[in-house]
N, C-alpha and C positions, 0 to 999 in steps of 0.2 A: 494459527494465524490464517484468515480468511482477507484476501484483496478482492474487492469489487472492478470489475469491466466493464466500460462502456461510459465514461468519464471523462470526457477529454482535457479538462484542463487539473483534474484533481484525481487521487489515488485513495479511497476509502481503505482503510486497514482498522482489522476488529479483532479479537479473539474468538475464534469460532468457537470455544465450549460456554460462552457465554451469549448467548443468540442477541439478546435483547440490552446488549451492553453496548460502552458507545465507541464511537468510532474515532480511528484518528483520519486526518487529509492531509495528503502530502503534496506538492507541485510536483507535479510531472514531470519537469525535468530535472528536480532533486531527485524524486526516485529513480529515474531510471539510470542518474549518476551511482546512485548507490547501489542499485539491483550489479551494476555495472563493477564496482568496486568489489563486491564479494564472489561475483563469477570471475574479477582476475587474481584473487586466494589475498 
């Protein structure tokens, strides 16, 4: 899983062994709700 930076209002997410495939976008502060939810287990 490959996340792009530099996005301010969106979170590009792709699968990196696939270079040329497509991507998901996520709200910002859904992700980092959730980035948040799996670093507290």
């Amino acid at each position: 899983m490959e996340v792009a930076d530099g996005f301010p209002a969106v979170v590009p997410v792709r699968d990196s062994k696939v270079l040329h495939g497509p991507a998901l976008y996520f709200d910002a502060v859904s992700w980092a709700a959730f980035i948040g939810e799996l670093k507290a287990g």
